[in-house]
N, C-alpha and C positions, 0 to 999 in steps of 0.2 A: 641766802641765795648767792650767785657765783655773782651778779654786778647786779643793780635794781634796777640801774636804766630800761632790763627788759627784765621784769619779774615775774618768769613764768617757766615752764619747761622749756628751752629751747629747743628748736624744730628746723635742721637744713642739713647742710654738710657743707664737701668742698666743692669749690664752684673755680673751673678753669677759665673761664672768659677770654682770654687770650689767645685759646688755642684754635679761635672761630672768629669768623668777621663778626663787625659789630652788629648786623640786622638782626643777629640770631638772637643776642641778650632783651632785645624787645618780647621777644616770645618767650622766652625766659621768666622775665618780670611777671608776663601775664599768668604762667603756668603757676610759680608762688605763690601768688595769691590764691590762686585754687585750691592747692593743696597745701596752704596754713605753712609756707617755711617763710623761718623770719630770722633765719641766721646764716650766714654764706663763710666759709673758711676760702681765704682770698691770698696770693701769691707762698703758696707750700714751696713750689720748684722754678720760683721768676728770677732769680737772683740775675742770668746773663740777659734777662731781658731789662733789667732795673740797671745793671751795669756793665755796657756793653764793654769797656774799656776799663784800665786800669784809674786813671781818673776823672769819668763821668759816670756820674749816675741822673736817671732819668723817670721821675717818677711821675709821670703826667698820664701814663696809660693807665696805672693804676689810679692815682686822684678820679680819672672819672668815672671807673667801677665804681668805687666806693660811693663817691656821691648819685651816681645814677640808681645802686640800689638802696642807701638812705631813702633817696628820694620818693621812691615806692616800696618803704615799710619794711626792708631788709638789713641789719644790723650785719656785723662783721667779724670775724675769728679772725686777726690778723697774723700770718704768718712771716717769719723773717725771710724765709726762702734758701737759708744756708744748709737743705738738707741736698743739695747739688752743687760742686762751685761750679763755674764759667770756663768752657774751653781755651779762653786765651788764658786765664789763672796755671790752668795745668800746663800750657804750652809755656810760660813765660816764668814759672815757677814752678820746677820737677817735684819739689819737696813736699807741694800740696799732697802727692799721691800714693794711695798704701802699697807697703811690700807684705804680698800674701804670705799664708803660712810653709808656702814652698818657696818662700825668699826671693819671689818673681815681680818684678816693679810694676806696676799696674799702669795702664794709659787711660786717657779721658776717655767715661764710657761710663754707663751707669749709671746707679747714685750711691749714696754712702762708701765712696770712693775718697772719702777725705782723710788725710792723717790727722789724730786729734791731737798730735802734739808740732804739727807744722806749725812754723813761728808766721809763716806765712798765711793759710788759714784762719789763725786764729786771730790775727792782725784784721783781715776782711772780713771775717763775718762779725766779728763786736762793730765791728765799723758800720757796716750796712745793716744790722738790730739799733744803733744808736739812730743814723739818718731817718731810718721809718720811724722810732720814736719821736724823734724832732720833729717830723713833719706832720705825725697823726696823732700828738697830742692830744689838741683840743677837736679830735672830732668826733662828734657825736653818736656817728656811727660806728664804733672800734669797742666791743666788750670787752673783749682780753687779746693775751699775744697769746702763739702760738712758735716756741722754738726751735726752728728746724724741723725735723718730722723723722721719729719710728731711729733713735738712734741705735748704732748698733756693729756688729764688725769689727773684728780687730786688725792690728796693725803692727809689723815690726820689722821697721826700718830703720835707719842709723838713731832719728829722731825720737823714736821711740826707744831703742837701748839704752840710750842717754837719759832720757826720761824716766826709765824704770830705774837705772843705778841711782838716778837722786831720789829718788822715791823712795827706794831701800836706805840708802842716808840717815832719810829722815825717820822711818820706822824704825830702825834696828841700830843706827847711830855708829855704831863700828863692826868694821868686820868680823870679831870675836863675836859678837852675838849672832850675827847673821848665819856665819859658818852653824853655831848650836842650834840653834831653831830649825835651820834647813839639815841638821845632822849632816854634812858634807864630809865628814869621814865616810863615811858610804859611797863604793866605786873610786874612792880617792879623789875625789871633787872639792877637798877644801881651796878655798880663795885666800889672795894675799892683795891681791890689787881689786881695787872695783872694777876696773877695764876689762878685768877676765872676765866680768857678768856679762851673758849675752842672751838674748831674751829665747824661750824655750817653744822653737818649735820644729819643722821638720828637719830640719840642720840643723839643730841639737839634739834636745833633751823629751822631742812630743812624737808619736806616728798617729795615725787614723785619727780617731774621732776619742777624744778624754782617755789616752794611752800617752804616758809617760813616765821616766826613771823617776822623778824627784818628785812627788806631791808637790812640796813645798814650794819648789820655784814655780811649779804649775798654778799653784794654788796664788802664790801671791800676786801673778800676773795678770791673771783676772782682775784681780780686785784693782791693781795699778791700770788694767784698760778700764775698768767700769768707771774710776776715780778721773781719769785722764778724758772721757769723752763726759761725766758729769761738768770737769772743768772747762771745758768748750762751752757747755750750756751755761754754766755759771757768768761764765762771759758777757754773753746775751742777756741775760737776766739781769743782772748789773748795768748794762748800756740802757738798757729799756727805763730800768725801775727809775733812772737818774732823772727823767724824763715824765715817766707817767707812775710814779710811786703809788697810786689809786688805784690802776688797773689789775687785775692778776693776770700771772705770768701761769703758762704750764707746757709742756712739749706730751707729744701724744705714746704711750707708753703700748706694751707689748702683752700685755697679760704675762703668760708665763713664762714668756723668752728667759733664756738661761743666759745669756752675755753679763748682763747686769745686774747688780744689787737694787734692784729698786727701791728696797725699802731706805738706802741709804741715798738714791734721790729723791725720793718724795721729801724729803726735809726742805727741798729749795725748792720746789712745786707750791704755787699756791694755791690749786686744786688738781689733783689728778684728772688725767684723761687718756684714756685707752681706746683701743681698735679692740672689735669684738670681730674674730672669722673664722667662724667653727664652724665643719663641714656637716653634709648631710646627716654621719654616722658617727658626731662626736657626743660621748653622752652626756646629757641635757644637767647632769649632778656635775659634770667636769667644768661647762660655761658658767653654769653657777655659782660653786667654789673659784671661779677665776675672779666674777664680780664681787663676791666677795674680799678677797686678796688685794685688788685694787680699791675697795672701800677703804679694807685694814691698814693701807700704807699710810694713811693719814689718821688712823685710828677712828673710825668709824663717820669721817666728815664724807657729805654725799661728794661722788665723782661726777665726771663728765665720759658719756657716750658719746668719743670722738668722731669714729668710722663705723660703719658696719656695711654691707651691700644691703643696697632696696630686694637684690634681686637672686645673682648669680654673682661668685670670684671668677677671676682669671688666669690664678697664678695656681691651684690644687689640681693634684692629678685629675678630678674628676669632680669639674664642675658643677654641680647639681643646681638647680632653679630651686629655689625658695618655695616651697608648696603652699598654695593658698592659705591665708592666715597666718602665714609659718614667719614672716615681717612683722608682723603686728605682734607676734604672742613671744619674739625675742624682743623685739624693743622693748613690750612689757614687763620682761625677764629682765633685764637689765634697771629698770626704772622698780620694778620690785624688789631688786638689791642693793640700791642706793644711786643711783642715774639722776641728775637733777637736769640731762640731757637727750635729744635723742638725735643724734648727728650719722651722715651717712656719706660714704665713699662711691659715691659723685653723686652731683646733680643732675649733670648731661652727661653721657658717654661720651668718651674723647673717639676722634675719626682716625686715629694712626695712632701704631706703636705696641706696645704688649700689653696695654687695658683699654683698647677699644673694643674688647670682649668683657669686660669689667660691669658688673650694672646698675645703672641709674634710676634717679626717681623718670629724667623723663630719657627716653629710647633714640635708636638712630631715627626712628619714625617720627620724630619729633613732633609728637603731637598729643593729646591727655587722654586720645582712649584705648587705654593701654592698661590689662589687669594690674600692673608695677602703680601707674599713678592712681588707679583709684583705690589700691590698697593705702598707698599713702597720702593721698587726700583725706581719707576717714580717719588715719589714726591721725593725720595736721587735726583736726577739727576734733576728734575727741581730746587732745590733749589740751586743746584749750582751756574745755571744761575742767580738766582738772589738775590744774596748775594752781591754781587757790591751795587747794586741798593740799595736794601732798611736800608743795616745797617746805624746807627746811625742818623733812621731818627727819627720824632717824633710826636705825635698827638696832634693836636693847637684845644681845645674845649672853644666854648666861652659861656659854662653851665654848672655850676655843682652841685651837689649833694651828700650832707654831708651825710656820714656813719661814725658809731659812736660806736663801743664795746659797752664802758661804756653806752652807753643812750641805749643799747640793751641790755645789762643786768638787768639795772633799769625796762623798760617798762617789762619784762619777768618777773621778780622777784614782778612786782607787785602786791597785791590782787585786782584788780581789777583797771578797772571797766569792764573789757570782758576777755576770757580765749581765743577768737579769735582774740587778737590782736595781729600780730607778726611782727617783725620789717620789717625785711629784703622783705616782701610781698608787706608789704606799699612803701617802700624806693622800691620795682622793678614796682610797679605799673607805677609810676614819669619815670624813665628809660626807661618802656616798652614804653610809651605812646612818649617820644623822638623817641625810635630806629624806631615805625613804620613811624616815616617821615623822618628817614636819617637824623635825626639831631643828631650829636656826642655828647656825654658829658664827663665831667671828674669824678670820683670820691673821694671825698676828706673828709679830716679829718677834727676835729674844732679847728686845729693850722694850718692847712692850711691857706696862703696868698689870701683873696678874690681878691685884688686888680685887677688880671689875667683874670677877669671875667664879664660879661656884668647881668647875672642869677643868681642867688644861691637858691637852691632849700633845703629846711632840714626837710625832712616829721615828722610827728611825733617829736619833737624835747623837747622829755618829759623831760629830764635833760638839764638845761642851765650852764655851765661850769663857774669859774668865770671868767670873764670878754667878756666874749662872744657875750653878749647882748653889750656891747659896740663898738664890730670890726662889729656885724652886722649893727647899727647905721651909725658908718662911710662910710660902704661899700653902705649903701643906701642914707644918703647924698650925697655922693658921684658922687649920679647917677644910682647907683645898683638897681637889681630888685630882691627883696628879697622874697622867697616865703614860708609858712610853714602852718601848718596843728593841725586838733584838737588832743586834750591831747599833745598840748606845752607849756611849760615854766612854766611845774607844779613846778618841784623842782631842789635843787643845787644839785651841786656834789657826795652829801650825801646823798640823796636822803629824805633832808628835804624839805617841801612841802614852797613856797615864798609866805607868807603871803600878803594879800591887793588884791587879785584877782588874776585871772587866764588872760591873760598865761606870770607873775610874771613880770621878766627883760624885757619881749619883747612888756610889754603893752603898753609902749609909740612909739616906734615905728610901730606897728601895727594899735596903734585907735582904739584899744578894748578891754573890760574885759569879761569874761565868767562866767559864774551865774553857771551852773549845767552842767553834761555831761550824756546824755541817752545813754545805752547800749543796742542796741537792736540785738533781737535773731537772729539766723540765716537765719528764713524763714520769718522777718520781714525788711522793707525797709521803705523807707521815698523819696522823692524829692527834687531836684534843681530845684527851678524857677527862672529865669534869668528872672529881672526885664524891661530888655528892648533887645533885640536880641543885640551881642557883634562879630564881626568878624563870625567866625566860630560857633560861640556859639546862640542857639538858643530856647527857649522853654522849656522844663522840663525834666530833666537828673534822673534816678533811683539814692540812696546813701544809704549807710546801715554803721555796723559796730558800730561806735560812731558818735552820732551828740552833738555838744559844742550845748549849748542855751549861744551865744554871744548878747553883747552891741555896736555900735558904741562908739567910744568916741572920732570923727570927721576922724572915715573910711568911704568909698563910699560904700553904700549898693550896691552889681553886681548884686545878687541872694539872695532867701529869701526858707526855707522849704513851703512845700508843704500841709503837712499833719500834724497828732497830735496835741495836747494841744500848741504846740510852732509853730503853722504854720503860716506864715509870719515873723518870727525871722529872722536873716539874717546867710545867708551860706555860703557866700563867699563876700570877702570885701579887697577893698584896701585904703591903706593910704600914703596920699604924703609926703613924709618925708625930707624935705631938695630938693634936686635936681633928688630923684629917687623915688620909689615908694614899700611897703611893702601888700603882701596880707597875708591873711588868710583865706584857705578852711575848714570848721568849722565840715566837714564830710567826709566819705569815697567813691568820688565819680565812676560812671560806667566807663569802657574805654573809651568811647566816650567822655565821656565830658571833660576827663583830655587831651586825643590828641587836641580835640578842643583851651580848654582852654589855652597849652602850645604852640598849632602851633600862637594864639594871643599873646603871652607874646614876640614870638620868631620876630612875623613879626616886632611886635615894636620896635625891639632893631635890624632890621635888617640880622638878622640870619636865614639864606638860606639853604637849603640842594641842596647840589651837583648835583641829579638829582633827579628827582621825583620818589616817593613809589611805588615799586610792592609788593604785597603780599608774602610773603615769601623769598624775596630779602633783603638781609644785607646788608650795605656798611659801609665802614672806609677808611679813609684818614689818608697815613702818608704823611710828610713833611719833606724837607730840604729846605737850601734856593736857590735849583735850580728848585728842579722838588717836583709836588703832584704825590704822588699814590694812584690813589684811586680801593681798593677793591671791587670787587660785587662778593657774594656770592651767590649763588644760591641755599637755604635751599629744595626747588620744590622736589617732585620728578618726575616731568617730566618739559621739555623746556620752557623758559619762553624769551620772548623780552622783551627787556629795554632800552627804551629811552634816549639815553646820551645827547638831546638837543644840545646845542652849543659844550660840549666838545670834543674833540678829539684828540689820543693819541696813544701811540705805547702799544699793548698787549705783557708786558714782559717775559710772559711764550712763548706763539707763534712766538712774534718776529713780529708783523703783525701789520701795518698801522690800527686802527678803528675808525670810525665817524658815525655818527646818532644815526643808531638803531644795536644794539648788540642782537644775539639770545646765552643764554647759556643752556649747556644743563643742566640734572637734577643732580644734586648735584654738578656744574659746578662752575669753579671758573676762572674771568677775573680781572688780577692787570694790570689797565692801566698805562703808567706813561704818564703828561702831564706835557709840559714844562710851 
């Protein structure tokens, strides 16, 4: 569990008290206890109220939050508050403020307005994470910190160029390498000094949106912002832990945001925790694989559900209200894929500003009879029940699926060879095509341990890391079934292209090299002909997107294109490699063919789903070594049965004996536990 002081599912969110006279937090307190929240996330954005000046700080308006809701049964997320600095900060110190990607000095205004390599920034906010730790030590109320909030943004101002040329230093060590890596004979851009680096954006080297001349310098800039705002939170972390070395540390993460490598912060997280805000029309296999992904960063340890709305956002085109149940059957969604949390963005609606449209457990009506609170009154109260039950249990996938930042910034930053290629699409294609047969997967990194795994799936796997082509080798000697896709194993790290054919590290184990890649439009397609019917697979599947024109080089031709000048080339191929087997899909294939395709990969290796696929039915399985529980969610909006076959088990919420066939209703949720 995340702290034992409160051994149970945690239950609240953020709580702005400040932003209201004090009479109101009276009815506050009393509303909590209504609806079971017993966790408050406490000054996120107070920093200019903590320190009004450059040296005072005043910490007495929070001291009696804290102790007022101690005091009636309310525990604490404490926040350091440096996701905002202080008007007199930016007026008194220019350097705190970023220069945008059109080179234009930013003024106080907003948040994550911070430069994360300001000596000055970084000076105040270790400072002011150090003071709150000295000061809430020892109190009983504070489960963990909370660093900043939702980092993100980039920055490139003088502070920043400076920061990237040392940065480059230390990777590449002299300009001879630098120049090779980044190939700067190209456009005649080799460097002689490091002062000619200047960071790549609309006055240089970047336009629009992941359009730029150089990969490389693109490519490493990222990685030197993600590095350079991880180092601001490290900061933090450091100040705190000096302090309360017992407590864990975590800052609230993005799901898919593309600015940051996550998987290379979660190393200094000491539980993950994410915002979950997926719009009416986002599909229900894409939140899924998110919570997934935020499990994998820590390799399968449960997360924290930091925010989510009770209700409605503020900030998407198109607000939509949470449909009755539709609260209840995402928090269980989340708590289904590892949540040892269920935390919420806001408690009260704020009265000004750009999320007093934002929604809360309780309303501007401020009062509990409100559909928002008695949705969240019943799931406060059922999760009481079952906080026993499911802490510290864990989800056992025996399939996973490499996601990768860096090889997501490469394929985006590329010129070509499609402007419709996007990662995270591809990589949920693979996911979606699991989730509709109830088969789990993991999501994992490429320093992840294969060993754990029967699958490995790495769509698109356009950057091969170094030495990565050789753990995939093992893991398919091994026995593994290694799976990946066209425009793989174009280039390294650097986003130098691996000379001797296409797809570079992986061609020996795959059995194939790749001659050319067709990009075809969007209202253009091509076919899968399966060379002979295969399990589920049979006859000719639509594919668009990119098609490789692949070689055997002693793979099994399964399937061959259909159409065009390369019709008959082959499209999907495996090769036996040692004791396991590696394929290659050489195109974009329709849903069909990829559920077909992976429900065969799955029967070979023995991997079963729980009970058989309804339409719009989700399941997850967590585990201990006594009891499964297995989740069915019921996305429907109206009742749906579901055949539990042989299982049967006690309904945790209910309390009720069930076997065979279960009816649930519309946006219904049954955690059975089976021993």
């Amino acid at each position: 569990m995340i702290n034992q002081k409160l051994p149970k599912i945690w239950y609240g969110g953020d709580y702005n008290p400040e932003q209201w006279d004090k009479e109101i937090m009276n009815e506050d307190l009393r509303m909590f206890k209504l609806s079971g929240i017993d966790v408050a996330t406490l000054n996120v954005f107070s920093w200019a109220l903590s320190q009004p000046n450059e040296g005072t700080y005043d910490f007495a308006w929070l001291d009696e939050i804290i102790d007022r809701l101690y005091e009636n049964g309310t525990y604490v997320c404490l926040a350091t508050s440096t996701g905002a600095h202080p008007a007199w900060m930016a007026r008194k110190y220019p350097d705190v403020l970023r220069v945008d990607f059109e080179g234009r000095k930013r003024k106080f205004g907003g948040r994550h307005n911070s430069c994360p390599n300001s000596p000055t920034y970084r000076k105040y906010s270790e400072r002011i994470a150090e003071k709150l730790a000295e000061r809430y030590k020892d109190h009983p109320a504070v489960l963990i910190w909370h660093v900043s909030n939702e980092y993100g943004g980039y920055c490139y101002c003088n502070h920043c160029a400076d920061g990237f040329r040392n940065w480059l230093q230390e990777r590449y060590t002299t300009l001879e390498t630098l120049n090779k890596v980044w190939n700067t004979g190209f456009w005649g851009h080799t460097f002689y000094e490091w002062e000619e680096i200047v960071p790549p954006n609309a006055l240089s080297e970047e336009w629009g949106v992941d359009n730029t001349n150089f990969q490389g310098i693109s490519l490493d800039y990222r990685r030197f912002m993600s590095d350079s705002l991880l180092d601001c939170y490290k900061l933090e972390y450091n100040a705190i832990k000096k302090h309360t070395p017992d407590l864990p540390v975590t800052t609230n993460l993005m799901g898919l945001y593309k600015e940051l490598d996550y998987f290379k912060w979660a190393k200094h997280l000491d539980v993950v925790s994410w915002d979950n805000y997926p719009s009416l029309n986002t599909p229900i296999s894409l939140t899924a694989m998110t919570h997934d992904l935020m499990r994998g960063l820590k390799q399968g340890q449960p997360f924290m559900l930091m925010e989510q709305t009770p209700s409605q956002q503020n900030w998407q085109p198109y607000n939509s209200l949470k449909r009755p149940g539709v609260m209840k059957l995402w928090s269980y969604q989340a708590v289904a894929h590892g949540a040892d949390t269920v935390l919420f963005f806001q408690l009260r609606r704020s009265v000004g500003a750009c999320e007093k449209y934002h929604g809360a457990v309780i309303e501007h009506v401020g009062h509990e009879h409100t559909r928002v609170f008695r949705e969240c009154a019943e799931l406060g109260s059922e999760l009481q029940k079952l906080s026993d039950s499911l802490l510290d249990t864990r989800i056992k996938a025996r399939v996973a699926i490499v996601f990768d930042w860096e090889n997501r910034w490469a394929i985006e930053l590329s010129s070509g060879p499609t402007v419709a290629l996007k990662y995270v699409d591809e990589v949920h294609k693979y996911y979606d095509a699991l989730f509709q047969q109830n088969i789990q997967a993991d999501l994992i990194g490429t320093d992840t341990d294969l060993s754990d795994y029967d699958i490995v799936i790495a769509p698109v796997l356009y950057m091969v890391k170094k030495g990565y082509a050789k753990r995939v080798e093992d893991f398919v000697r091994s026995g593994g079934t290694f799976l990946t896709t066209f425009f793989s194993g174009i280039v390294n790290e650097n986003d130098i292209v691996s000379l001797g054919g296409y797809p570079g590290e992986l061609r020996e184990v795959l059995g194939i090299w790749a001659e050319e890649i067709d990009a075809l439009f969007p209202d253009q397609s091509n076919q899968i002909v399966l060379t002979e019917p295969w399990g589920a697979l049979s006859g000719e599947y639509k594919c668009g997107l990119l098609c490789d024109l692949i070689h055997s080089e002693g793979a099994e031709i399964k399937a061959v294109y259909g159409s065009d000048f390369y019709q008959g080339m082959p499209a999907l191929t495996v090769n036996k490699f040692g004791a396991g087997h590696a394929w290659y899909v050489a195109t974009s294939p329709e849903p069909s063919f990829l559920q077909g395709f992976l429900a065969n990969l799955c029967k070979e290796k023995g991997i079963t789903a729980p009970i058989p696929p309804v339409p719009g039915v989700e399941i997850s399985q967590r585990t201990n070594e006594n009891e499964t529980y297995l989740f069915i969610l019921n996305h429907n909006d109206q009742p749906v049965n579901v055949d539990l076959g042989t299982l049967n088990g006690t309904d945790l919420i209910a309390g009720q004996p069930v076997t065979n066939t279960v009816t649930l209703s519309a946006k219904g949720t049954l955690i059975l536990s089976i021993s």
